[in-house]
PASEBA-1860 file (N, C-alpha, C; in nm, 3 decimals):
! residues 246
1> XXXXXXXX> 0.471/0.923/-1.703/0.581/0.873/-1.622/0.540/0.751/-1.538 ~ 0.413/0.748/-1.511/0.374/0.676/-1.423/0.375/0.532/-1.478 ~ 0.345/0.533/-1.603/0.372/0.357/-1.707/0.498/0.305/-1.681 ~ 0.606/0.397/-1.711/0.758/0.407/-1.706/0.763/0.346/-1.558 ~ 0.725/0.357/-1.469/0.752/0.324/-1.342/0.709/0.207/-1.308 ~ 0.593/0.156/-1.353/0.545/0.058/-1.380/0.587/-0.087/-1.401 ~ 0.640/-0.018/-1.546/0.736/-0.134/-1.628/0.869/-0.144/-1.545 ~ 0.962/-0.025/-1.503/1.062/-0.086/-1.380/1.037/-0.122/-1.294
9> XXXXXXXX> 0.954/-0.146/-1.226/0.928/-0.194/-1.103/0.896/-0.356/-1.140 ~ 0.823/-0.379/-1.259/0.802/-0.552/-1.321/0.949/-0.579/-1.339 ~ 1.017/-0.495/-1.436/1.170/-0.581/-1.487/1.236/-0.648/-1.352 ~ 1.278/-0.532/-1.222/1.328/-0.626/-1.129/1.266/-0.764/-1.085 ~ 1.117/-0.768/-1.088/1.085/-0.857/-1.008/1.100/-1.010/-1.152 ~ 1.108/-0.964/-1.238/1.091/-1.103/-1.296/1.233/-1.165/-1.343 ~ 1.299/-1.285/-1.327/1.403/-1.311/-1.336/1.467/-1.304/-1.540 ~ 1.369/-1.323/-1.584/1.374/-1.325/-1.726/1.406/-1.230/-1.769
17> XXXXXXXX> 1.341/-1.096/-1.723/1.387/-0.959/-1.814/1.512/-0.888/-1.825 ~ 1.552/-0.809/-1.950/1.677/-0.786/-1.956/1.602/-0.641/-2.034 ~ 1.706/-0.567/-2.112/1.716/-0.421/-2.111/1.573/-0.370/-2.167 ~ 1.494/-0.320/-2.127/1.386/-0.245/-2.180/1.384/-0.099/-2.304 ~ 1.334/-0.152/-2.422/1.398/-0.058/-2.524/1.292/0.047/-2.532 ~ 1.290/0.171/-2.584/1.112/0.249/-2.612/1.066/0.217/-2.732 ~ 0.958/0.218/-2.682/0.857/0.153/-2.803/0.876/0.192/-2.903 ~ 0.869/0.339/-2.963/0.829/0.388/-3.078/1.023/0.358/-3.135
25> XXXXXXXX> 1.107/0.285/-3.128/1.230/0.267/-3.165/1.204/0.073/-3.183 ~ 1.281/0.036/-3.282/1.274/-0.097/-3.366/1.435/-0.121/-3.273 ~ 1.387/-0.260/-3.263/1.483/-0.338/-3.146/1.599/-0.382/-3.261 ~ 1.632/-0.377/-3.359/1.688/-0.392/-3.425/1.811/-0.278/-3.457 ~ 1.748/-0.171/-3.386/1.867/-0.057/-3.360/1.903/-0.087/-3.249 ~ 1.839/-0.156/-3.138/1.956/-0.188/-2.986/2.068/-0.351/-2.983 ~ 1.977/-0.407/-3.071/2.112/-0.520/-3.125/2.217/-0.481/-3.212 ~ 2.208/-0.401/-3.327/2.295/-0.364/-3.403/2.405/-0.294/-3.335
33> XXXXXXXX> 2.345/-0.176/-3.202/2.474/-0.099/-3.153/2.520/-0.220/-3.029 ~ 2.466/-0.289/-2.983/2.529/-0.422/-2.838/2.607/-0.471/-2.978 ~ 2.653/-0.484/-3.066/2.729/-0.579/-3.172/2.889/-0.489/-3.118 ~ 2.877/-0.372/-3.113/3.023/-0.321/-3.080/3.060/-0.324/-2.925 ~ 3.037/-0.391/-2.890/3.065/-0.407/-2.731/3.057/-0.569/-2.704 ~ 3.167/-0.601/-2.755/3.195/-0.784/-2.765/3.202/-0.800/-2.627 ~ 3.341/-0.709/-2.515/3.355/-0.732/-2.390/3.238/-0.791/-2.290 ~ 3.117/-0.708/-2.309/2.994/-0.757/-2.242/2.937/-0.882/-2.249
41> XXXXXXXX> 2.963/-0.989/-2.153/2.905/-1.084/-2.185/2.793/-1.150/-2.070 ~ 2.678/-1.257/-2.161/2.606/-1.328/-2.015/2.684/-1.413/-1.958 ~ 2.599/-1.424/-1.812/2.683/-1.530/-1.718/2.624/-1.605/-1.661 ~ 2.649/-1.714/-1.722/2.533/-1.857/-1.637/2.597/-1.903/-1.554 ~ 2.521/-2.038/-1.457/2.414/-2.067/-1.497/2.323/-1.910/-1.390 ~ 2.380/-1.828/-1.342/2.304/-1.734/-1.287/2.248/-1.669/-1.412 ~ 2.118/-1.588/-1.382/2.074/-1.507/-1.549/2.113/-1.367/-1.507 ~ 2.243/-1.317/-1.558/2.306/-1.201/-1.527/2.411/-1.156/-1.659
49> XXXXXXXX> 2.502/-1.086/-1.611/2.586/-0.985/-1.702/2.739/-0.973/-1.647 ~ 2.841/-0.960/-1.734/2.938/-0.909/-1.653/3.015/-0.841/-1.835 ~ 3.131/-0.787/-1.779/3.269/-0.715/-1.867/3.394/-0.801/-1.852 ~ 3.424/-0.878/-1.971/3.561/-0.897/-1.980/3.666/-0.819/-1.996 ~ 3.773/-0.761/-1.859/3.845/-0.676/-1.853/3.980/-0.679/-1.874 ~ 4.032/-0.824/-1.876/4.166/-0.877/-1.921/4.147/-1.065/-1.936 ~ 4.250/-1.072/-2.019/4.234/-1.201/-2.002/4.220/-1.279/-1.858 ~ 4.121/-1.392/-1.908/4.069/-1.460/-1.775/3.996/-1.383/-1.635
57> XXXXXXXX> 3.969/-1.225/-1.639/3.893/-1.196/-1.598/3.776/-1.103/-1.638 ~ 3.680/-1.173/-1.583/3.561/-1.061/-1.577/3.476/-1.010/-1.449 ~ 3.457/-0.827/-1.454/3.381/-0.741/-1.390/3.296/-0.789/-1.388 ~ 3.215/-0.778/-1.253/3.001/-0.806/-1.218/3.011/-0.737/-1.089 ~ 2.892/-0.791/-1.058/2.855/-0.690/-0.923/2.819/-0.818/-0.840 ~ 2.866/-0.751/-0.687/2.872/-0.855/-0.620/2.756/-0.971/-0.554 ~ 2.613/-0.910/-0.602/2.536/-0.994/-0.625/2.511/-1.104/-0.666 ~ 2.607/-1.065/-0.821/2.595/-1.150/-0.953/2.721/-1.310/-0.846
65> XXXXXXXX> 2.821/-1.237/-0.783/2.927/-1.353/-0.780/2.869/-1.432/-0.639 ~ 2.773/-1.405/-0.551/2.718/-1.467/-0.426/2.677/-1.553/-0.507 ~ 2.602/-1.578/-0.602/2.552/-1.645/-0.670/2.629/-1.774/-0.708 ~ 2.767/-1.711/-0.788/2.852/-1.810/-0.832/2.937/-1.871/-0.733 ~ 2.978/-1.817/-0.594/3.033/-1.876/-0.537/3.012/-2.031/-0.482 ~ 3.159/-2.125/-0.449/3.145/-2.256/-0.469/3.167/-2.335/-0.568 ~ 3.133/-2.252/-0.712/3.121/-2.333/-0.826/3.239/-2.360/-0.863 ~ 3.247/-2.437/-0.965/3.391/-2.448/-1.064/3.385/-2.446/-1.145
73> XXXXXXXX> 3.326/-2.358/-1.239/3.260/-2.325/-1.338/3.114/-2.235/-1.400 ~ 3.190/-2.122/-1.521/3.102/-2.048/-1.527/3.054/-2.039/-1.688 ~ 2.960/-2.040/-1.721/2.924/-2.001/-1.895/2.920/-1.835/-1.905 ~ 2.996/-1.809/-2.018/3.009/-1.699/-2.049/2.954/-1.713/-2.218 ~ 2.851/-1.618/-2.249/2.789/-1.656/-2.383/2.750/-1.755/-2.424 ~ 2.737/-1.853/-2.321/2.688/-1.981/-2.347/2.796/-2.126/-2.345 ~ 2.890/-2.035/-2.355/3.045/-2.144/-2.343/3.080/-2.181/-2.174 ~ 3.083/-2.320/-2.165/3.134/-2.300/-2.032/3.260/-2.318/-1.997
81> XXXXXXXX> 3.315/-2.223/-1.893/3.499/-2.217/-1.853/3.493/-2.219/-1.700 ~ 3.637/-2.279/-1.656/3.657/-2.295/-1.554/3.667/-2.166/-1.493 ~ 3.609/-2.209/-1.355/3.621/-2.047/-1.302/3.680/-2.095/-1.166 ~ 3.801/-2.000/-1.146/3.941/-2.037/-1.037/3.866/-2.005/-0.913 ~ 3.836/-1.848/-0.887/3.805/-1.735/-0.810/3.696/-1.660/-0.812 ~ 3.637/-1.650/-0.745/3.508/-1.555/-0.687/3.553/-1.472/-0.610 ~ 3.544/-1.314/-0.658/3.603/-1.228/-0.571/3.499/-1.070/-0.537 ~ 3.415/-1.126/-0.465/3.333/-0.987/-0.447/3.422/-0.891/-0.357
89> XXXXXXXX> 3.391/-0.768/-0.356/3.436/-0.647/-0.267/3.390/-0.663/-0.135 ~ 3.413/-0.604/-0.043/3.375/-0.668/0.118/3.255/-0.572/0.119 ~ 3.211/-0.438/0.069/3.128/-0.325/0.132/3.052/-0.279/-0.037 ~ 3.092/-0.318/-0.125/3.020/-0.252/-0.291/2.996/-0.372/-0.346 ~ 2.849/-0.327/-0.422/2.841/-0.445/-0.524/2.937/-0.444/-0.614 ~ 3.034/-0.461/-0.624/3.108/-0.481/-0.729/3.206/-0.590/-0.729 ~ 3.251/-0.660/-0.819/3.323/-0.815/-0.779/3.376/-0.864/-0.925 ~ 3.493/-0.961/-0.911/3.581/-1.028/-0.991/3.624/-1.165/-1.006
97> XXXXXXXX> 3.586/-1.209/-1.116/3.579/-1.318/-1.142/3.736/-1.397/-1.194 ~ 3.788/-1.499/-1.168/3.904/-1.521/-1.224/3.855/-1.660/-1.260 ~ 3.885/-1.679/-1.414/3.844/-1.764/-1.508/3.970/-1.864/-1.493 ~ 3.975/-1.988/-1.596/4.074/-2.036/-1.588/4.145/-2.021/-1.732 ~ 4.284/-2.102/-1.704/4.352/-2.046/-1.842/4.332/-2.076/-1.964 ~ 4.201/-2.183/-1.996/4.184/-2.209/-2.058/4.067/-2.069/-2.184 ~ 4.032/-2.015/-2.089/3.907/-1.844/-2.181/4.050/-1.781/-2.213 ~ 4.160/-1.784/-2.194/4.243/-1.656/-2.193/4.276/-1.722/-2.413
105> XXXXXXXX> 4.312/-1.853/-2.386/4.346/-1.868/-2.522/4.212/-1.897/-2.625 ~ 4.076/-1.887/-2.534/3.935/-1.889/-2.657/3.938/-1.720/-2.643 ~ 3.993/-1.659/-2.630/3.938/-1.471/-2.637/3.947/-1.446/-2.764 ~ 3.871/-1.397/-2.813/3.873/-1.389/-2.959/3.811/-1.221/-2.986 ~ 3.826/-1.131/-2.878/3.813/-1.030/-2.906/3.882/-0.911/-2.808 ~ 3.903/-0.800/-2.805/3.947/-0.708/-2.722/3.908/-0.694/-2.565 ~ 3.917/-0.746/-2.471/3.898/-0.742/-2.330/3.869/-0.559/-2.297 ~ 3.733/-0.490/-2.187/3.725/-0.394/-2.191/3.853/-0.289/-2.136
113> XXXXXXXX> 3.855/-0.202/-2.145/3.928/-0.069/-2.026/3.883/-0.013/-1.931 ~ 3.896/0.019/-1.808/3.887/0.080/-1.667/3.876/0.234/-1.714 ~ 3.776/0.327/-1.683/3.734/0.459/-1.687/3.804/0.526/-1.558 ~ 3.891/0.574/-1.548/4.011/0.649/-1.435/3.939/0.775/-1.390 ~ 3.875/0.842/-1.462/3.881/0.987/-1.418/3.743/0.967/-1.323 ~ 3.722/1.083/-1.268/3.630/1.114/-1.184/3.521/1.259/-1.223 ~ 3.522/1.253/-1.374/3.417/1.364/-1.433/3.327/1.319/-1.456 ~ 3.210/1.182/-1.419/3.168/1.105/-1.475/2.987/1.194/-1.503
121> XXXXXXXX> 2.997/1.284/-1.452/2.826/1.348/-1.427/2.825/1.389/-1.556 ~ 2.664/1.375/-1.595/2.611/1.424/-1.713/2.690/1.361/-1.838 ~ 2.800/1.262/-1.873/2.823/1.262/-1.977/2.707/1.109/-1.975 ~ 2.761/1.094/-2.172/2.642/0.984/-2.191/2.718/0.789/-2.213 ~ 2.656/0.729/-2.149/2.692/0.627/-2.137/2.569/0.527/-2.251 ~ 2.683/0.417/-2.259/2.611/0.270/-2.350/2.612/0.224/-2.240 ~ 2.493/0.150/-2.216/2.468/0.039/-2.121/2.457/-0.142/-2.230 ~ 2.472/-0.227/-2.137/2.425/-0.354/-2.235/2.393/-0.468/-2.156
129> XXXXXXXX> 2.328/-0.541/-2.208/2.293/-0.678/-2.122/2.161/-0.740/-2.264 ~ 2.210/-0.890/-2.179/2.049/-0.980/-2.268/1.976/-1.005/-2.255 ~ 1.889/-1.069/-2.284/1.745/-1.100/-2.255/1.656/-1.012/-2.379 ~ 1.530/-1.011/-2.324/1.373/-1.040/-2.403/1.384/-0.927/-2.434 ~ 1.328/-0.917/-2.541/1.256/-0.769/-2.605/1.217/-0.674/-2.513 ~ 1.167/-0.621/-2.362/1.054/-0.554/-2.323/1.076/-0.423/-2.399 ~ 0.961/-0.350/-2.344/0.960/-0.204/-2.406/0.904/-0.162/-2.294 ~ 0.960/-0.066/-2.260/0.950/0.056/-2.140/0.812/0.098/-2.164
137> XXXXXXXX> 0.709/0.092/-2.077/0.601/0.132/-2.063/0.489/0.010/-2.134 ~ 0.535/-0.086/-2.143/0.476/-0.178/-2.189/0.470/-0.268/-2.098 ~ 0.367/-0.380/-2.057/0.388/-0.502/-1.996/0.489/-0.594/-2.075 ~ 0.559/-0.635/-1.996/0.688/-0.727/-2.016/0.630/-0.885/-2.071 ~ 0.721/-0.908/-2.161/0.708/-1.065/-2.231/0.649/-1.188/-2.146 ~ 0.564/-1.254/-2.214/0.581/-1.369/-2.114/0.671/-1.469/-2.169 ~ 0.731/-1.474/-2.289/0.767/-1.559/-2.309/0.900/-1.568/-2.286 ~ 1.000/-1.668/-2.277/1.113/-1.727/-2.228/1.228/-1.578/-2.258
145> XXXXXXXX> 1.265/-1.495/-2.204/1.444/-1.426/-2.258/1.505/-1.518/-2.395 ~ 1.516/-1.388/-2.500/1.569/-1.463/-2.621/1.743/-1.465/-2.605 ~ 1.799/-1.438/-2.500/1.904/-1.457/-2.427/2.050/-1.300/-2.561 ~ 1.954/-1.225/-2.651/2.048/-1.156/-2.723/2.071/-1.050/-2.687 ~ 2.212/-1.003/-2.738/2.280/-0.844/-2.628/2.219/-0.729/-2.708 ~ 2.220/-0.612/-2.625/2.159/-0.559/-2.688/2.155/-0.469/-2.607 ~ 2.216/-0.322/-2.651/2.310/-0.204/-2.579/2.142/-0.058/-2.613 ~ 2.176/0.036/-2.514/2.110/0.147/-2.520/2.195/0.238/-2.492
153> XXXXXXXX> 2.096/0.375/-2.484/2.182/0.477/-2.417/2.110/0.592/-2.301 ~ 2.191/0.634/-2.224/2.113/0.737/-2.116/2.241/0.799/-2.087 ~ 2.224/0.890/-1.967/2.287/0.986/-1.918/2.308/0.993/-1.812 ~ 2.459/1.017/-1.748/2.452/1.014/-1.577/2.403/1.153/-1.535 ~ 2.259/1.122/-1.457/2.226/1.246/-1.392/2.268/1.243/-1.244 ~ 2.289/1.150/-1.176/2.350/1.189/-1.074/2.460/1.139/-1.036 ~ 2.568/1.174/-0.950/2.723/1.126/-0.909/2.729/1.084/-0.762 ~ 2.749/0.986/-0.719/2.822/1.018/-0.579/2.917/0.956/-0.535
161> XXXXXXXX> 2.975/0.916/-0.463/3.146/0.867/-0.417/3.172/0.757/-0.485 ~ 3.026/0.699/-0.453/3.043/0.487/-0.489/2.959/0.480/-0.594 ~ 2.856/0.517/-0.648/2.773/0.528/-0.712/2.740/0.596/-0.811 ~ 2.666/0.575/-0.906/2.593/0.677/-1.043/2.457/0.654/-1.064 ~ 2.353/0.722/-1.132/2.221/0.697/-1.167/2.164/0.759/-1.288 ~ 2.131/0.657/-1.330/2.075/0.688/-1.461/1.969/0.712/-1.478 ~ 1.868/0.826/-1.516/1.774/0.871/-1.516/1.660/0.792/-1.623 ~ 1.575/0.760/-1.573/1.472/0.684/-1.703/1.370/0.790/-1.730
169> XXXXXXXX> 1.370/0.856/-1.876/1.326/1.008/-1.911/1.181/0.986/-1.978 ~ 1.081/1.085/-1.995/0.942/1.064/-2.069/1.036/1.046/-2.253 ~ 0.974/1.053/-2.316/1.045/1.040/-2.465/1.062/1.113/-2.535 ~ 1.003/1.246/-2.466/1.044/1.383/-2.544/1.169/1.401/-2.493 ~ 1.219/1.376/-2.366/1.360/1.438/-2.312/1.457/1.284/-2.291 ~ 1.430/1.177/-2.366/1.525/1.071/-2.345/1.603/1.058/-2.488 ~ 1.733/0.991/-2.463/1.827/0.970/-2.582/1.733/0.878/-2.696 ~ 1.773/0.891/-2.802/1.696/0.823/-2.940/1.713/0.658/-2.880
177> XXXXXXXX> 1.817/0.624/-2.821/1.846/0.467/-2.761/1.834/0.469/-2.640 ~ 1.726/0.528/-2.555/1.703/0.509/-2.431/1.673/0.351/-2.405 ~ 1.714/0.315/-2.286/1.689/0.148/-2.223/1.703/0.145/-2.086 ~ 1.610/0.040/-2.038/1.643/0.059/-1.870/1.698/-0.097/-1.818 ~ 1.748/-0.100/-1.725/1.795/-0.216/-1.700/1.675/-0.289/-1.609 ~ 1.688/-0.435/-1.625/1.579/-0.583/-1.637/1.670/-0.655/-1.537 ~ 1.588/-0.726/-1.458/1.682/-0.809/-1.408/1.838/-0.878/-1.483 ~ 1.816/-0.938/-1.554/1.906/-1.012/-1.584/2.020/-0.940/-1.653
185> XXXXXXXX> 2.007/-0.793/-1.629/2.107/-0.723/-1.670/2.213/-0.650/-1.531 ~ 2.201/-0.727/-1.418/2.256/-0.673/-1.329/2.391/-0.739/-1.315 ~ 2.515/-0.605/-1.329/2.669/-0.667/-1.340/2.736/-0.629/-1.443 ~ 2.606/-0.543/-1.551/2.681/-0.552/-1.667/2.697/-0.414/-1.640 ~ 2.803/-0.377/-1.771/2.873/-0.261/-1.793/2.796/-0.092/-1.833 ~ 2.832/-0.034/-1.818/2.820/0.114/-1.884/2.953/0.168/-1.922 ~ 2.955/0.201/-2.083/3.038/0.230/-2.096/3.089/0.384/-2.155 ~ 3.186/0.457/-2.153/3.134/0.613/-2.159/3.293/0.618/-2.251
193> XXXXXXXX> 3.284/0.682/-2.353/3.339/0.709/-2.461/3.396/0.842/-2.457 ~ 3.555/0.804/-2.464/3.650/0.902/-2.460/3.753/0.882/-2.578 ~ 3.860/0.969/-2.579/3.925/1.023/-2.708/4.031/0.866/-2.720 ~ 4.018/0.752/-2.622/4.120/0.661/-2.627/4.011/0.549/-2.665 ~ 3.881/0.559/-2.702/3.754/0.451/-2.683/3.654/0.472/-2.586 ~ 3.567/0.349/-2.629/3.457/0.317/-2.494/3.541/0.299/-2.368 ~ 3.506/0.367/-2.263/3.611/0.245/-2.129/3.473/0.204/-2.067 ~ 3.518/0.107/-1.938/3.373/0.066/-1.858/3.385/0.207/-1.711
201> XXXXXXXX> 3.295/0.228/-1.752/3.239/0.383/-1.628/3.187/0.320/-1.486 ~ 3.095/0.180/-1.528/3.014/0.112/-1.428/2.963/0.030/-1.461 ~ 2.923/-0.080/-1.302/2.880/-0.192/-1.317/2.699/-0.169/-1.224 ~ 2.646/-0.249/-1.330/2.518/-0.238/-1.322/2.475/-0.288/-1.142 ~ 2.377/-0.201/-1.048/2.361/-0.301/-0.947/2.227/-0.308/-0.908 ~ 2.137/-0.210/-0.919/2.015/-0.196/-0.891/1.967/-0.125/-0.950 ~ 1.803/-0.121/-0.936/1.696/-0.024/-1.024/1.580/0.001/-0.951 ~ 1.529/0.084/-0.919/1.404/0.109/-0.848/1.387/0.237/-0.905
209> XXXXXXXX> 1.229/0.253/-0.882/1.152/0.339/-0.990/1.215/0.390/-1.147 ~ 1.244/0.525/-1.138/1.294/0.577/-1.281/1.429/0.548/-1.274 ~ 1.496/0.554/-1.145/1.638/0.544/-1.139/1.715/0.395/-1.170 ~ 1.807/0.403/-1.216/1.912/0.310/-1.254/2.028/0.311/-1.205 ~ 2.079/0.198/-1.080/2.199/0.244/-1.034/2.326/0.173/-1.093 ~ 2.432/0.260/-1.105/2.562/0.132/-1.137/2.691/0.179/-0.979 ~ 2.792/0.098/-1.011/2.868/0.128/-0.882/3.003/0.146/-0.999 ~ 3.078/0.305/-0.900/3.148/0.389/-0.985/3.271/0.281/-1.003
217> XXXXXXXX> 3.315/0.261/-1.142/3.460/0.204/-1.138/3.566/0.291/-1.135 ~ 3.570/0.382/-1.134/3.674/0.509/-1.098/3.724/0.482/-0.950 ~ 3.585/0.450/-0.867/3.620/0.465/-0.736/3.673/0.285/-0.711 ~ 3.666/0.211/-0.803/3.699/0.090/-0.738/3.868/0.073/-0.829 ~ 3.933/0.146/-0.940/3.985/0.096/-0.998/4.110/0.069/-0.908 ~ 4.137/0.093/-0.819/4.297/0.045/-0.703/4.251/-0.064/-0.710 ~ 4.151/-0.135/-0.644/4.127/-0.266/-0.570/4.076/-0.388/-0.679 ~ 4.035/-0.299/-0.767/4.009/-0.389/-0.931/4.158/-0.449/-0.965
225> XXXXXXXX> 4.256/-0.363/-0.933/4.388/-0.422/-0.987/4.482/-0.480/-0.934 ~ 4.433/-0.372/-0.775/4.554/-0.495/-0.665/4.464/-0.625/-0.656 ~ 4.338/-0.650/-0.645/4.295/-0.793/-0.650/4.308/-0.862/-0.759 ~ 4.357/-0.822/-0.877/4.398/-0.902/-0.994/4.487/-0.939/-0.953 ~ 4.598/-0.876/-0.943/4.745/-0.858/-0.939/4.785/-1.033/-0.819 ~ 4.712/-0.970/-0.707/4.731/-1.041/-0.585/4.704/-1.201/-0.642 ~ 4.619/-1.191/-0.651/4.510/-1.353/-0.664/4.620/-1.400/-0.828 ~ 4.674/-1.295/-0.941/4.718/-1.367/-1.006/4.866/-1.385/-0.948
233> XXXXXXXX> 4.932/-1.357/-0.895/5.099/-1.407/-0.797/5.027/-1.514/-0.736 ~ 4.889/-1.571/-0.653/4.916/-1.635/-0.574/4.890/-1.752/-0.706 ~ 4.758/-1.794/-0.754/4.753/-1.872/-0.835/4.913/-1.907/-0.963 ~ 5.002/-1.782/-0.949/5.115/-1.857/-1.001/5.213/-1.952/-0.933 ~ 5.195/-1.892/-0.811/5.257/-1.950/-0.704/5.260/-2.115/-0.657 ~ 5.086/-2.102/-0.703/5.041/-2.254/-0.623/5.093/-2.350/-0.733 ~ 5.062/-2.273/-0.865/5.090/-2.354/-0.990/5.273/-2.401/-1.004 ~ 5.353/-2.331/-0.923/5.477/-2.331/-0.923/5.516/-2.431/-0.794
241> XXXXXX> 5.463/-2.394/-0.692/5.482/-2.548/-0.584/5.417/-2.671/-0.630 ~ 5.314/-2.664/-0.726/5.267/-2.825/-0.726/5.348/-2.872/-0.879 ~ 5.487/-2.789/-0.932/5.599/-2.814/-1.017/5.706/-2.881/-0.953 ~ 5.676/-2.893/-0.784/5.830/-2.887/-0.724/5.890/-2.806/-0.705 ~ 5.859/-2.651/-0.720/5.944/-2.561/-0.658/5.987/-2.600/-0.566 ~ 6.173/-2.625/-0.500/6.180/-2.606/-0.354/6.208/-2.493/-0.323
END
């Protein structure tokens, strides 16, 4: 356990690293399953993660958007789009991005779903984000993040109001796609699979020792939607007075 702890404690500190896969598993099984989770995308020029949740917006954590704030513009997968709004939460890492209208007509795939219920303990979640190869219990790459997605799996072992944690297990008791989150995976999604699909459960925010934290979207989904809702009336609004509305 003590390697395992090791290697998380390097992923935060280095800005390059992204999901840590286990060794004795071929990284070629954690790209193949990140291929069904288009929603997840990187977000430059910060080296982070977020969930496209409807057109023109995407989920991160409010880390990820201190970062972006100011800008007028964000790369998502490497594409860059105008970005209207920076909208972190006042008290949770968690935060919303409002793109401009121009990503709504490049979307070229299914935008994620909001996870409603509040059973979220013990079931099993996909996590995803990009960056470098590492392997859990291994010293981490030196070389540059190959910037590709690339999904795992774990289990919520613990619950609490705002929060979830994902347990980082020895390899006799971890999922066949165990992964831990790397810096540059903070913002991105977990997603937990129910009888309607994947929905997003949580957004990635921190990691220290074995634990993995995300911040619950159950508990944020009111303010996920009245701050859509809001910010999209006003931006129609402004777009409607500088028409001449009288």
């Amino acid at each position: 356990m003590r390697s395992v702890l090791l290697a998380l404690v390097s992923a935060v500190s280095l800005p390059a690293a992204a999901i840590l896969i286990r060794p004795d598993r071929d990284d070629a099984e954690y790209l193949e399953l990140a291929t069904k989770y288009e929603a997840s995308v990187a977000i430059g020029p910060v080296d982070a993660e977020g969930v496209v949740i409807a057109p023109s917006w995407v989920l991160t954590s409010a880390r990820v958007a201190k970062e972006l704030q100011g800008k007028k513009s964000v790369t998502l997968d490497g594409k860059t789009h105008g970005l209207k709004a920076v909208l972190p939460h006042p008290t949770a890492d968690i935060a919303l991005l409002f793109l401009g209208s121009g990503y709504r007509g490049a979307l070229d795939f299914e935008p994620a779903r909001l996870y409603r219920e509040t059973d979220e303990a013990g079931k099993t979640v996909v996590v995803v984000g990009h960056g470098a190869n590492g392997k859990i219990g291994a010293p981490l790459p030196r070389e540059k993040s190959d910037h590709k997605k690339r999904a795992a799996v774990n289990t919520i072992d613990r619950l609490g109001n705002r929060e979830f944690d994902l347990g980082i297990k020895p390899a006799d008791q971890a999922s066949d796609l165990q992964g831990a989150l790397g810096a540059g995976d903070f913002g991105g999604p977990a997603f937990v699979e129910t009888k309607d699909g994947m929905l997003v459960a949580g957004i990635a925010s921190s990691a220290q020792g074995e634990w993995q934290t995300y911040v619950r979207v159950s508990t944020f989904v009111k303010w996920i939607e009245s701050t859509m809702e809001e910010t999209a009336r006003r931006d129609l609004n402004d777009l409607l007075d500088g028409m001449g509305r009288s």
